[in-house]
C-alpha positions as a Python dict, from the first residue, in 0.01 Angstrom:
ca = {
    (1, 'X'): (0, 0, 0),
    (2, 'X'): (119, -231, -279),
    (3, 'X'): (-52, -63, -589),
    (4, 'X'): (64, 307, -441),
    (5, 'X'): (372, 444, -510),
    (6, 'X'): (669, 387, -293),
    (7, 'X'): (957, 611, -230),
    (8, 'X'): (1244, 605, 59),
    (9, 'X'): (1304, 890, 243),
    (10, 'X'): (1562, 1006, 481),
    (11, 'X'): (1584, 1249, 693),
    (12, 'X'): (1966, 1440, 811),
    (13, 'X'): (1897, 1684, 1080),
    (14, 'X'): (2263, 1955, 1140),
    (15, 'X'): (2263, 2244, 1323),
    (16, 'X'): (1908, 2307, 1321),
    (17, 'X'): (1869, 2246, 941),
    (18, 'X'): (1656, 1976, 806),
    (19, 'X'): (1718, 1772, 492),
    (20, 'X'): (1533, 1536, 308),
    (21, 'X'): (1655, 1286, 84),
    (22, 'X'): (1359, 1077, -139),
    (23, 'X'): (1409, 865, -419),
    (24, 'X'): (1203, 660, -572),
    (25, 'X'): (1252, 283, -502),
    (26, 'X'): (1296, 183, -818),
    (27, 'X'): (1594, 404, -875),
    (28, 'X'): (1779, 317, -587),
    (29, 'X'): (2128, 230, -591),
    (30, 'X'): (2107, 293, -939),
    (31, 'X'): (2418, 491, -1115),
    (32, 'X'): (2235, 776, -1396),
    (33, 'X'): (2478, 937, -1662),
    (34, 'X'): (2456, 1205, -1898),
    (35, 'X'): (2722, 1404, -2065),
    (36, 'X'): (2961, 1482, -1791),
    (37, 'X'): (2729, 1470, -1552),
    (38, 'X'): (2685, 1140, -1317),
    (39, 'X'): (2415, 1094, -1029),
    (40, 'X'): (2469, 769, -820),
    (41, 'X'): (2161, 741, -602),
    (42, 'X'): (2341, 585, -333),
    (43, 'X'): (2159, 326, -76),
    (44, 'X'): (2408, 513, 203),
    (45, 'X'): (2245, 850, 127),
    (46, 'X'): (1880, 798, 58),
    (47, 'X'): (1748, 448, 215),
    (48, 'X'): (1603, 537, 474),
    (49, 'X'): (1223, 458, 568),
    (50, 'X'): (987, 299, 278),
    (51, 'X'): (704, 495, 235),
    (52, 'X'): (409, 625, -5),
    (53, 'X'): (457, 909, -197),
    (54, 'X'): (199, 1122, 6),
    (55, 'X'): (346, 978, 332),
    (56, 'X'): (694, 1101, 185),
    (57, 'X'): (537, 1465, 54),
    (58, 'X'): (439, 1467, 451),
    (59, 'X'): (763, 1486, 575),
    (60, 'X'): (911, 1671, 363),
    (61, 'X'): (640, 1933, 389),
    (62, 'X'): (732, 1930, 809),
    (63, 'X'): (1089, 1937, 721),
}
């Protein structure tokens, strides 16, 4: 698993709907800016589970 690639995913389950949230783990808690337009990819929001990218495509294919 250490040469793959490695993503966290999360998953929020309300009212019957299913979310996933998957960043890459390099890009975690990482703040991204350009123009007016800022993306913080938040620890709260997407660490969830470490997994591979394929193990991540997984569940977001059952989602």
């Amino acid at each position: 698993m250490s040469s793959e690639k490695l993503v966290y995913v999360k998953v929020f389950t309300v009212d019957h709907e299913v979310l996933v949230a998957a960043c890459d783990k390099e890009v975690l808690g990482r703040i991204f800016r350009e123009g007016n337009v800022i993306l913080h990819v938040s620890e709260e929001f997407y660490k969830g589970v470490l997994v591979t990218l394929d193990e991540a495509l997984d569940r977001i294919k059952e989602a």
